[in-house]
SENUZA-769685 format. One record per atom (N, C-alpha, C): atom name; residue number from 1; x, y negated, z. Coordinates in steps of 0.2 Angstrom, whole numbers. Example, Ala and Ser with C-alpha at 12.3 -4.5 7.8 and 13.67 -1.06 7.14 Angstrom:
{"N", 1, {66, 28, 39}}
{"CA", 1, {62, 22, 39}}
{"C", 1, {66, 16, 39}}
{"N", 2, {64, 11, 35}}
{"CA", 2, {68, 5, 36}}
{"C", 2, {64, 0, 39}}
***
This chain:
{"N", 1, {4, 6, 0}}
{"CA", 1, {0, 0, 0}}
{"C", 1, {4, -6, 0}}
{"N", 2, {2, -12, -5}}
{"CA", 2, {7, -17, -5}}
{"C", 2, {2, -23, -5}}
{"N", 3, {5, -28, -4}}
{"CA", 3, {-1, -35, -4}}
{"C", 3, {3, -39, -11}}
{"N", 4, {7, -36, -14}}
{"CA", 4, {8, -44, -22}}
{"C", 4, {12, -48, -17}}
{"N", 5, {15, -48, -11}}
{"CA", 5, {20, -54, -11}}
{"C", 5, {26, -51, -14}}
{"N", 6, {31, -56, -19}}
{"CA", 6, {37, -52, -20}}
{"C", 6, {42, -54, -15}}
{"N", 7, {46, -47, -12}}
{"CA", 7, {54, -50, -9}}
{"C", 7, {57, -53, -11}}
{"N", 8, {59, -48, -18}}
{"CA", 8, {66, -50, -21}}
{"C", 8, {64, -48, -28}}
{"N", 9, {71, -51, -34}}
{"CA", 9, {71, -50, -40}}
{"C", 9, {76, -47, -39}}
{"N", 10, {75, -40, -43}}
{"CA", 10, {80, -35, -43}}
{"C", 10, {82, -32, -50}}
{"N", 11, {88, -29, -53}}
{"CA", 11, {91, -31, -59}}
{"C", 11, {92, -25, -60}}
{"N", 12, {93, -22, -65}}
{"CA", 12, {91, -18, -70}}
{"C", 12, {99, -16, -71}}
{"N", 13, {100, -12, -69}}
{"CA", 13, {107, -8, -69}}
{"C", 13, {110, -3, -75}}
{"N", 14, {104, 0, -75}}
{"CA", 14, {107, 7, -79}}
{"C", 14, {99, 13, -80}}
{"N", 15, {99, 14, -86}}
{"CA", 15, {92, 16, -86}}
{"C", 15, {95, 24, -89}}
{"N", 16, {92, 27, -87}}
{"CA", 16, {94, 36, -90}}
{"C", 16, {88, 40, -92}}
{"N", 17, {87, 44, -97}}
{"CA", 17, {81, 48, -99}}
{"C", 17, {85, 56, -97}}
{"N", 18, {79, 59, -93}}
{"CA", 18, {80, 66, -92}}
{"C", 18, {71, 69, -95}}
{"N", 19, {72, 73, -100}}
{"CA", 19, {65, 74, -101}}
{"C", 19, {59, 69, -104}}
{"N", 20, {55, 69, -101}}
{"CA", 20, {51, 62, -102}}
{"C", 20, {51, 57, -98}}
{"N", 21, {55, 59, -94}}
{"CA", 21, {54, 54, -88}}
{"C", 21, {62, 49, -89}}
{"N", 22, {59, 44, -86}}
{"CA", 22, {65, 39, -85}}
{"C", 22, {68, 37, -80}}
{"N", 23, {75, 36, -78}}
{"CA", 23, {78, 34, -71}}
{"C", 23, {80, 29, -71}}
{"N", 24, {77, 24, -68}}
{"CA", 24, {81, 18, -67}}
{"C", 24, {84, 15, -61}}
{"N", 25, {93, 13, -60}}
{"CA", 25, {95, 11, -57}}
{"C", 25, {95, 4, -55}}
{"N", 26, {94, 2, -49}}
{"CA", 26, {90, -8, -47}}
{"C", 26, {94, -10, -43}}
{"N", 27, {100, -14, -43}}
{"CA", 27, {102, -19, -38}}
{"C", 27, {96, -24, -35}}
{"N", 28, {97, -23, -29}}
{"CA", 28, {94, -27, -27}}
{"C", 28, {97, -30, -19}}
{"N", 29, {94, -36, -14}}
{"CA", 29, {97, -37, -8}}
{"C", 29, {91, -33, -5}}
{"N", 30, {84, -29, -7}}
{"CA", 30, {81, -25, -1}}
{"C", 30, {85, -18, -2}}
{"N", 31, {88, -16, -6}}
{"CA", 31, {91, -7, -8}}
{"C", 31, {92, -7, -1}}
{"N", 32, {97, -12, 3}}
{"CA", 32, {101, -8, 8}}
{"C", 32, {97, -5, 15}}
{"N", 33, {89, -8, 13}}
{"CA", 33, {86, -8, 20}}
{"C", 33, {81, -1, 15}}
{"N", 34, {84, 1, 11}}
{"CA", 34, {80, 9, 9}}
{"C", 34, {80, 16, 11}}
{"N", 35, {75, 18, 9}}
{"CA", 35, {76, 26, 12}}
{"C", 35, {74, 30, 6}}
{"N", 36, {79, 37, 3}}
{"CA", 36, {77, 41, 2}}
{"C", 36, {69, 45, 2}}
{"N", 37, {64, 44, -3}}
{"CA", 37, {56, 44, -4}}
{"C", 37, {54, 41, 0}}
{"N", 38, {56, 34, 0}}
{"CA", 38, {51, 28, 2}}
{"C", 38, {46, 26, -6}}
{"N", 39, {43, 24, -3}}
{"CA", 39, {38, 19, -10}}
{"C", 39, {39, 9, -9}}
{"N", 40, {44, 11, -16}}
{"CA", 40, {42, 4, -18}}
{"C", 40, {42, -1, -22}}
{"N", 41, {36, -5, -25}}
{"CA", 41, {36, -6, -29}}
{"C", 41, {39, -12, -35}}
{"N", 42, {38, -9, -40}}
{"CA", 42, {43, -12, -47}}
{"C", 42, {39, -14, -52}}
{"N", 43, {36, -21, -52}}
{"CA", 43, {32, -25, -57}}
{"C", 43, {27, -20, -56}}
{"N", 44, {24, -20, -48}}
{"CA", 44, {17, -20, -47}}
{"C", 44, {18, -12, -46}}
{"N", 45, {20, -7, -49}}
{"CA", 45, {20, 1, -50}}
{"C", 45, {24, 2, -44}}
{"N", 46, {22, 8, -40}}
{"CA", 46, {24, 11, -34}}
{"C", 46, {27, 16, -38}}
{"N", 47, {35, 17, -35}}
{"CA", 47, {38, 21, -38}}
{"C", 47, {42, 23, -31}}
{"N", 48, {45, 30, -31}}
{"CA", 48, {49, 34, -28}}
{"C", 48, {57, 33, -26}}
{"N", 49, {60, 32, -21}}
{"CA", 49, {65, 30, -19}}
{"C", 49, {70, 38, -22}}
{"N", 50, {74, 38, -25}}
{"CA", 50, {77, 48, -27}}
{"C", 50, {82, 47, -25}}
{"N", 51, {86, 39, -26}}
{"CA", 51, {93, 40, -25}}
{"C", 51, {96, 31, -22}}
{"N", 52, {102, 31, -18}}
{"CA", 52, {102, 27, -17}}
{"C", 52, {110, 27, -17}}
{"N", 53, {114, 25, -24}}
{"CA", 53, {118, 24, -26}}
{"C", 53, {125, 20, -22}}
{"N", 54, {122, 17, -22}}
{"CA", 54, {127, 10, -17}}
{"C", 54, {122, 7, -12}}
{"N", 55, {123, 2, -5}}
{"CA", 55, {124, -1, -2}}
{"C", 55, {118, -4, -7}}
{"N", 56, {119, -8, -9}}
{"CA", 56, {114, -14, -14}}
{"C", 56, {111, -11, -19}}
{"N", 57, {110, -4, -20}}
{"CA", 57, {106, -1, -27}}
{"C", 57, {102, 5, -24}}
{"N", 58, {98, 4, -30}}
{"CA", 58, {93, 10, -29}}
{"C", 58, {90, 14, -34}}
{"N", 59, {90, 20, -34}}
{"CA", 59, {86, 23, -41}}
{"C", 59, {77, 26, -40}}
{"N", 60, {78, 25, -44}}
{"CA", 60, {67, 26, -44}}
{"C", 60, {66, 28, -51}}
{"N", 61, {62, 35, -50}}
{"CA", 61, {60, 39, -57}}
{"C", 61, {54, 36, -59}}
{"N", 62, {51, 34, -66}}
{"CA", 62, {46, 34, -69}}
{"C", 62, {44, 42, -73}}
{"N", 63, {37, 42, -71}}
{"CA", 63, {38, 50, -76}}
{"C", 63, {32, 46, -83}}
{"N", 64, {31, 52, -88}}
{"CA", 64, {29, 47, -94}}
{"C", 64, {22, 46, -93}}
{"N", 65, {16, 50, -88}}
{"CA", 65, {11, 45, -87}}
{"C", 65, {10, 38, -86}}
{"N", 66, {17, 35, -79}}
{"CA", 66, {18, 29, -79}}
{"C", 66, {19, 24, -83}}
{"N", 67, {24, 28, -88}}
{"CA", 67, {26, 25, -92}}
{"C", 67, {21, 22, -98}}
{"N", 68, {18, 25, -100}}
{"CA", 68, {12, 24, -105}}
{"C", 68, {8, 21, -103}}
{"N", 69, {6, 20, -96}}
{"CA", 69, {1, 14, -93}}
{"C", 69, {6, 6, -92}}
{"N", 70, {11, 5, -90}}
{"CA", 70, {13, 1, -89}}
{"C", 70, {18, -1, -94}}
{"N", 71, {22, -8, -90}}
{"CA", 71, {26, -11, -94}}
{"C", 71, {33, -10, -95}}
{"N", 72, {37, -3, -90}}
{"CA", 72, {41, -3, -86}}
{"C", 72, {47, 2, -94}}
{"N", 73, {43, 2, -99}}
{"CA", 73, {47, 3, -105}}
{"C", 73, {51, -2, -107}}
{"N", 74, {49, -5, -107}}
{"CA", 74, {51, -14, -110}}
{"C", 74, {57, -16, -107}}
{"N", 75, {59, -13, -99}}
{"CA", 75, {65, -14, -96}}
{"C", 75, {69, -13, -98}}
{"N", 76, {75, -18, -97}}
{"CA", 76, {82, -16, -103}}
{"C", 76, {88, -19, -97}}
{"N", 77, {93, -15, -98}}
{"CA", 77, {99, -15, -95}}
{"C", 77, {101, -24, -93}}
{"N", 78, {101, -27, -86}}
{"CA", 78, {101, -34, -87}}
{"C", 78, {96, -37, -85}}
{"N", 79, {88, -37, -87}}
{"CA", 79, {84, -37, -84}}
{"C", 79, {82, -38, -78}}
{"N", 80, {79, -43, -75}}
{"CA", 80, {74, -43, -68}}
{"C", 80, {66, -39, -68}}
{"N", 81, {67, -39, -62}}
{"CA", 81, {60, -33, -60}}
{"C", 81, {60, -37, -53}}
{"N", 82, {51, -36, -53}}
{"CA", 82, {50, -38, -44}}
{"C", 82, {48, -35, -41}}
{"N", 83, {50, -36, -35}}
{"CA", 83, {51, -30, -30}}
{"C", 83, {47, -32, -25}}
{"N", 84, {46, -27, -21}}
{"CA", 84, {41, -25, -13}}
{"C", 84, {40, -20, -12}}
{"N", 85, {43, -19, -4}}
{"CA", 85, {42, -14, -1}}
{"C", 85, {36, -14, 0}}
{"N", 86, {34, -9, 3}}
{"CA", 86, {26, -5, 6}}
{"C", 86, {25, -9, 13}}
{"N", 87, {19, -12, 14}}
{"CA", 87, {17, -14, 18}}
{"C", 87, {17, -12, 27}}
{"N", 88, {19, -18, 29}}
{"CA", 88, {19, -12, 35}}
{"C", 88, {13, -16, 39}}
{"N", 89, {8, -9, 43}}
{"CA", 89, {3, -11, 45}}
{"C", 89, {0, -17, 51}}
{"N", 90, {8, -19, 56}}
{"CA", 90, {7, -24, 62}}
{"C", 90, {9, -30, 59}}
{"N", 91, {8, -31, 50}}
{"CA", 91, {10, -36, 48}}
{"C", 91, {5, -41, 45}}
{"N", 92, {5, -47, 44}}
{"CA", 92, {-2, -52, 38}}
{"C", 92, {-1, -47, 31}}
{"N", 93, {-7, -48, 31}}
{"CA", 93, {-10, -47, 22}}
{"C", 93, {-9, -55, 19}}
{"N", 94, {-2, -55, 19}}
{"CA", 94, {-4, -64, 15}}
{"C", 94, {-5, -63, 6}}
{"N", 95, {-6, -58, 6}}
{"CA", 95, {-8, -56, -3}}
{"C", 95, {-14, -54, -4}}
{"N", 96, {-17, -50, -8}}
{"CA", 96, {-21, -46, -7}}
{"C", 96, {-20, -37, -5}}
{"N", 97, {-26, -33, -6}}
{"CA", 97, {-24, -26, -5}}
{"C", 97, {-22, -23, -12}}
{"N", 98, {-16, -21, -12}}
{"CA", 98, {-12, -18, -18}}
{"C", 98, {-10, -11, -19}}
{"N", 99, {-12, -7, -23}}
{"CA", 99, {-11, -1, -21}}
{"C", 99, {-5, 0, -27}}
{"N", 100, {-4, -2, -32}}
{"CA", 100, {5, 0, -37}}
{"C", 100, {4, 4, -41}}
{"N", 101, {-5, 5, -41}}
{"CA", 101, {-7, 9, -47}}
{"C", 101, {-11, 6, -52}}
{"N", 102, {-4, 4, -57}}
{"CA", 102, {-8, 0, -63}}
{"C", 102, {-13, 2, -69}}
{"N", 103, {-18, -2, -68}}
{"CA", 103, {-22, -1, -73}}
{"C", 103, {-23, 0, -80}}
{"N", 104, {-21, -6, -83}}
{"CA", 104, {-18, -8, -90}}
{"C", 104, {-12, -12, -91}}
{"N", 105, {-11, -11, -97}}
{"CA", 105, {-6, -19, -100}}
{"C", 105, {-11, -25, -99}}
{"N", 106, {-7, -30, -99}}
{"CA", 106, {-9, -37, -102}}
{"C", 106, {-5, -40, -106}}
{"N", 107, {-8, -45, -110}}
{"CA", 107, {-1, -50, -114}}
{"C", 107, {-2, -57, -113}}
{"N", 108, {1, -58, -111}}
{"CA", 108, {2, -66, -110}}
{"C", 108, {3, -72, -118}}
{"N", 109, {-4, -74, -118}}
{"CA", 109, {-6, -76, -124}}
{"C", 109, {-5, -84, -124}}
{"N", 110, {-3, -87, -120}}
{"CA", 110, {-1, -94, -119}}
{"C", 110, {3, -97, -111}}
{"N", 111, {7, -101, -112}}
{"CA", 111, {12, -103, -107}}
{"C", 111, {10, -112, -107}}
{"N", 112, {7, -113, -100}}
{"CA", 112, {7, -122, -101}}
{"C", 112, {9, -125, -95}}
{"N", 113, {15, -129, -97}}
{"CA", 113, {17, -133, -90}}
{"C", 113, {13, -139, -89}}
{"N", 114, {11, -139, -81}}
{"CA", 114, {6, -142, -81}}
{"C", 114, {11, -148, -76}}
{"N", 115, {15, -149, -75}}
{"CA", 115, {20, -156, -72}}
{"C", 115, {20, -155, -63}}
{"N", 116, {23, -147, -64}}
{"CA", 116, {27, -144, -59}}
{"C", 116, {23, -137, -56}}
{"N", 117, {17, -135, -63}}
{"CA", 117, {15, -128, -62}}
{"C", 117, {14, -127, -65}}
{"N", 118, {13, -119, -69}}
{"CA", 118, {11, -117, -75}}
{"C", 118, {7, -112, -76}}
{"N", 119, {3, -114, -80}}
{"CA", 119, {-6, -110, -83}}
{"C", 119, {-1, -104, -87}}
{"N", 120, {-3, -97, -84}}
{"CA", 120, {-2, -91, -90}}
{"C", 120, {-11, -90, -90}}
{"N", 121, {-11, -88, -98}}
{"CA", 121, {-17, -87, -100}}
{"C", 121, {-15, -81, -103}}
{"N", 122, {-19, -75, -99}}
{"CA", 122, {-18, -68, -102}}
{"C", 122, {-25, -65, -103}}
{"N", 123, {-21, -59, -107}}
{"CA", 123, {-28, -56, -112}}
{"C", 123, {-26, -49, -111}}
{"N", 124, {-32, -44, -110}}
{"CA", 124, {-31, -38, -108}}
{"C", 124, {-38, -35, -114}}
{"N", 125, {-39, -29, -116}}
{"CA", 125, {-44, -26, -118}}
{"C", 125, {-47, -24, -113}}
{"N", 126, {-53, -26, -111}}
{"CA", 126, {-58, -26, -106}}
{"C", 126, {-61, -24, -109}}
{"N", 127, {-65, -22, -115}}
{"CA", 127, {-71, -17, -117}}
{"C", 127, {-68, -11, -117}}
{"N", 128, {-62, -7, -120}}
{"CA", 128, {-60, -1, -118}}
{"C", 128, {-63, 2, -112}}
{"N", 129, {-58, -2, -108}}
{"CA", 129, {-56, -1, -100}}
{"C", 129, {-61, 1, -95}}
{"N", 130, {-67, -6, -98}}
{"CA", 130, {-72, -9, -94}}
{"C", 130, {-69, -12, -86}}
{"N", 131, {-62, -12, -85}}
{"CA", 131, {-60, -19, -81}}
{"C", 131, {-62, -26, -80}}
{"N", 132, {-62, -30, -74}}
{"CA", 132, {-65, -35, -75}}
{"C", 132, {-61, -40, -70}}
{"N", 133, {-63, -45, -72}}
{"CA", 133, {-57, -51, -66}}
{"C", 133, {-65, -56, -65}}
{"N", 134, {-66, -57, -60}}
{"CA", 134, {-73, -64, -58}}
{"C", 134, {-68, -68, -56}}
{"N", 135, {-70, -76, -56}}
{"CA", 135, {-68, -81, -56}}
{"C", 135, {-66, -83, -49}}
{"N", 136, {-63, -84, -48}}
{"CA", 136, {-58, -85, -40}}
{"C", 136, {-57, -78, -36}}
{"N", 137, {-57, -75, -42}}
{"CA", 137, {-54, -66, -38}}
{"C", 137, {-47, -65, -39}}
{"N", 138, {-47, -58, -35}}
{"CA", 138, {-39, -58, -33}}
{"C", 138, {-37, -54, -41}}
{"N", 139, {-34, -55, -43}}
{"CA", 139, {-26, -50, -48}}
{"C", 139, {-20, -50, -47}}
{"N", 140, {-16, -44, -48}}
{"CA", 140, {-12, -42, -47}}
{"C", 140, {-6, -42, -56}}
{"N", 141, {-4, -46, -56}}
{"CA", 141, {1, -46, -62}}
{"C", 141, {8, -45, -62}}
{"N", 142, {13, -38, -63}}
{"CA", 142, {20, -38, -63}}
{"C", 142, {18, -39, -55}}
{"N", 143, {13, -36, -52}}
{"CA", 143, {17, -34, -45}}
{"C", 143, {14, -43, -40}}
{"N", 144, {13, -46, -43}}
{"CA", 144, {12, -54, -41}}
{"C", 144, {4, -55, -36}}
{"N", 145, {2, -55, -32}}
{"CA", 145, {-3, -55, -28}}
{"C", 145, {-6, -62, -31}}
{"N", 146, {-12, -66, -36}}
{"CA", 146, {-13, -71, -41}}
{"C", 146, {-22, -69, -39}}
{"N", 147, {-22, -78, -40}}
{"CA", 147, {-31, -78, -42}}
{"C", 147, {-33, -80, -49}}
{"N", 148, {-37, -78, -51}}
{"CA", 148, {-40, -78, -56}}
{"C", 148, {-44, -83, -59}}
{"N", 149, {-41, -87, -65}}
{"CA", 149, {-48, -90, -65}}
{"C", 149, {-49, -91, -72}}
{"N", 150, {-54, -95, -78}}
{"CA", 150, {-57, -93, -83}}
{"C", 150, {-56, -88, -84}}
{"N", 151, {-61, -84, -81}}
{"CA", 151, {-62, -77, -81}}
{"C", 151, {-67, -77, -88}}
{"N", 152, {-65, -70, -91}}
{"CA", 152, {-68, -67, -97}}
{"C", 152, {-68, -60, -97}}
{"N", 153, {-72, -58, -100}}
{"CA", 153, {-71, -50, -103}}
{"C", 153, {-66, -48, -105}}
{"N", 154, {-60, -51, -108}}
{"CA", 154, {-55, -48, -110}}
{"C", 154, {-49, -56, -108}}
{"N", 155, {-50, -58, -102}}
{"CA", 155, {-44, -62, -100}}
{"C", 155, {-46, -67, -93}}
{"N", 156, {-40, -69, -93}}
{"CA", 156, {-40, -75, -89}}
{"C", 156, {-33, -79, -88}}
{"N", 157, {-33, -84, -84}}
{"CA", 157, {-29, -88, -82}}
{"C", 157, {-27, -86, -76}}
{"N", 158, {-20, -86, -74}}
{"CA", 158, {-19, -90, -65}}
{"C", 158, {-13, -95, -67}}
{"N", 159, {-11, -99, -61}}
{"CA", 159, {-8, -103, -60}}
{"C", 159, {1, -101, -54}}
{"N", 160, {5, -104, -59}}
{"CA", 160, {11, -103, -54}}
{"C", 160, {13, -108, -52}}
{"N", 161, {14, -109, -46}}
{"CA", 161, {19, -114, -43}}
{"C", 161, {24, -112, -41}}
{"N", 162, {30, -118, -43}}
{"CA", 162, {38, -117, -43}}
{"C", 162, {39, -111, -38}}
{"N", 163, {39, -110, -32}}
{"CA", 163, {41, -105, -31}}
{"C", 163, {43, -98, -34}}
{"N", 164, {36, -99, -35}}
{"CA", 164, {34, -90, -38}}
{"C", 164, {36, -88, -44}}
{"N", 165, {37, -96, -48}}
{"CA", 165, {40, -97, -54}}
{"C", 165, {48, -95, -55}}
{"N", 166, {51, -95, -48}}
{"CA", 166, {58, -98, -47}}
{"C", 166, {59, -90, -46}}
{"N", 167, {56, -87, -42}}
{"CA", 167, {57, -78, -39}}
{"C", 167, {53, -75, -42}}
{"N", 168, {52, -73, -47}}
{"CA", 168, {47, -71, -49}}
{"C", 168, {50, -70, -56}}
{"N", 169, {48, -63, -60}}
{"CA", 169, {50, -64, -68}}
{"C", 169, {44, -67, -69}}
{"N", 170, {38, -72, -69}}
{"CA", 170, {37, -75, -71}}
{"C", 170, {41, -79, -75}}
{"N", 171, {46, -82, -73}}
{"CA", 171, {50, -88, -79}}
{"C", 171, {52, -83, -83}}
{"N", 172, {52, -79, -82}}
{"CA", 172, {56, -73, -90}}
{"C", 172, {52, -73, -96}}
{"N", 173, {44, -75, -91}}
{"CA", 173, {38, -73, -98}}
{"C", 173, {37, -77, -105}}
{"N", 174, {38, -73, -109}}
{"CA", 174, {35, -78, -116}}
{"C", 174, {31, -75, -118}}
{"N", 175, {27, -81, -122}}
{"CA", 175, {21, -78, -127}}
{"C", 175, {22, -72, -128}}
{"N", 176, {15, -69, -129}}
{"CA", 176, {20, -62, -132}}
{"C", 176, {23, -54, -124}}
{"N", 177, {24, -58, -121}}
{"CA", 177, {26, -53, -115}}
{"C", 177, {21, -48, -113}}
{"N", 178, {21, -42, -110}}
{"CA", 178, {18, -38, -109}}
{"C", 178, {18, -37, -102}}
{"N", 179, {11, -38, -97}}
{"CA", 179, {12, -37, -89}}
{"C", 179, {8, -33, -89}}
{"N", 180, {9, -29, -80}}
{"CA", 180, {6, -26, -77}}
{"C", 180, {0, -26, -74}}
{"N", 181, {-5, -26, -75}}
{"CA", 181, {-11, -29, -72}}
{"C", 181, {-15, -21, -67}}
{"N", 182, {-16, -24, -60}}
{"CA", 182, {-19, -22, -54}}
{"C", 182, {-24, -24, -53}}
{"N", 183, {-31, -21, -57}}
{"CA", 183, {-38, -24, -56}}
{"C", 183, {-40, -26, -46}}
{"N", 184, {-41, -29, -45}}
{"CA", 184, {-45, -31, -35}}
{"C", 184, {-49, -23, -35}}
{"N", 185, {-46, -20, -29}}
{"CA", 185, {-48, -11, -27}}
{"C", 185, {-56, -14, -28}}
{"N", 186, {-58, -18, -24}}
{"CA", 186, {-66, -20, -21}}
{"C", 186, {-68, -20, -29}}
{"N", 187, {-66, -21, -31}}
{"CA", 187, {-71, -25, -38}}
{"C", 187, {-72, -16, -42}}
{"N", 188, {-67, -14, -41}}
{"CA", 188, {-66, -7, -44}}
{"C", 188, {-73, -3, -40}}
{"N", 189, {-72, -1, -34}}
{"CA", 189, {-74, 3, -33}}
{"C", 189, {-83, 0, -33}}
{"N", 190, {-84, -5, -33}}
{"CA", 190, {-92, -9, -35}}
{"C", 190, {-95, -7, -41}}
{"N", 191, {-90, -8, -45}}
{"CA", 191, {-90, -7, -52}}
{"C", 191, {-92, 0, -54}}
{"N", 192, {-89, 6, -50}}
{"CA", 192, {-90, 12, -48}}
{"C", 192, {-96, 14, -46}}
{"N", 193, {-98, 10, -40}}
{"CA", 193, {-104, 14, -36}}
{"C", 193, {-109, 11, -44}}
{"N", 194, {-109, 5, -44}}
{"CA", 194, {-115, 2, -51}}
{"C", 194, {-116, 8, -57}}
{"N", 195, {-110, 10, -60}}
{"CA", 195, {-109, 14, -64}}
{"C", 195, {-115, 19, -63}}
{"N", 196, {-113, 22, -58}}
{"CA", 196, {-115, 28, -55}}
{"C", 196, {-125, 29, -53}}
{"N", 197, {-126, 23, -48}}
{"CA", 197, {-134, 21, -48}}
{"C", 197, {-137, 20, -54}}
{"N", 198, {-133, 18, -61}}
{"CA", 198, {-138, 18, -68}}
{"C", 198, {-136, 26, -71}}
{"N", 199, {-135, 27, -68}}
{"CA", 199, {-135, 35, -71}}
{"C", 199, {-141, 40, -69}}
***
């Protein structure tokens, strides 16, 4: 369980394919407070601690389910990733409830500096999926605990301010980029029970 604040941005070391699966190696300043099959997540995706190479790195396997759901192909040697450990429970929820199992891709269809924050306008296939974002709901992007707003059937807006811009692969994003999207658990499972009573 994770609530979307990120720690840290962590760098993309060395990527290996065994099978279908892929391993990626993460420098990071949290590796050192790791353990051996902890969960933590990597642009939103709960991944498995397998190895912990040095002091400052960490290895975490994606297998090809994940892979095909998420964004976590795209990662290249060099690259940042956000990072967050698992929630601990005698602590604030300052995000929302984050489970690191992503739902779909998103793509980031517009970039606008607003004179010290930035409007991402993303666009999702929401008729496939039948996911949904309401307007001043919680989403979850690349791992990012975010509110929602011009919500639609197939997108929305949220807003960055400098920080999150400054720690965050947000500032990596261009038109064109491909995020993680974490539909609000609450909104899923509503959408579920509804499903079900018209049946």
């Amino acid at each position: 369980m994770f609530t979307g604040i990120i720690e840290d941005l962590g760098i993309v070391k060395s990527i290996s394919k065994e099978g279908t699966n892929l391993h990626f190696t993460i420098e990071s300043e949290v590796s050192s407070e790791l353990k051996i099959d902890q969960s933590i997540s990597h642009n939103g995706v709960c991944l498995t601690v397998v190895k912990l190479p040095s002091p400052n790195s960490h290895v975490v396997t994606a297998i090809e389910e994940t892979l095909i759901k998420s964004n976590l192909l795209a990662l290249e040697i060099g690259g940042s990733v956000n990072l967050e450990r698992c929630m601990q429970m005698n602590g604030r929820l300052d995000g929302h409830i984050v489970q690191g199992h992503v739902d779909q891709i998103g793509t980031v269809k517009s970039i606008t500096e607003k004179d010290g924050s930035w409007f991402y306008d993303i666009e999702y296939d929401g008729t496939e999926t039948g996911n949904i974002t309401v307007e001043k709901g919680s989403i979850c992007v690349n791992g990012v605990s975010l509110t929602a707003f011009n919500s639609t059937k197939s997108g929305f807006t949220v807003a960055i301010i400098p920080f999150t811009h400054e720690h965050t692969c947000f500032k990596n994003f261009k038109v064109g980029s491909t995020v993680n999207l974490e539909f609000d658990i609450l909104g899923k499972y509503i959408k579920s029970y509804m499903n079900q009573m018209s049946l």
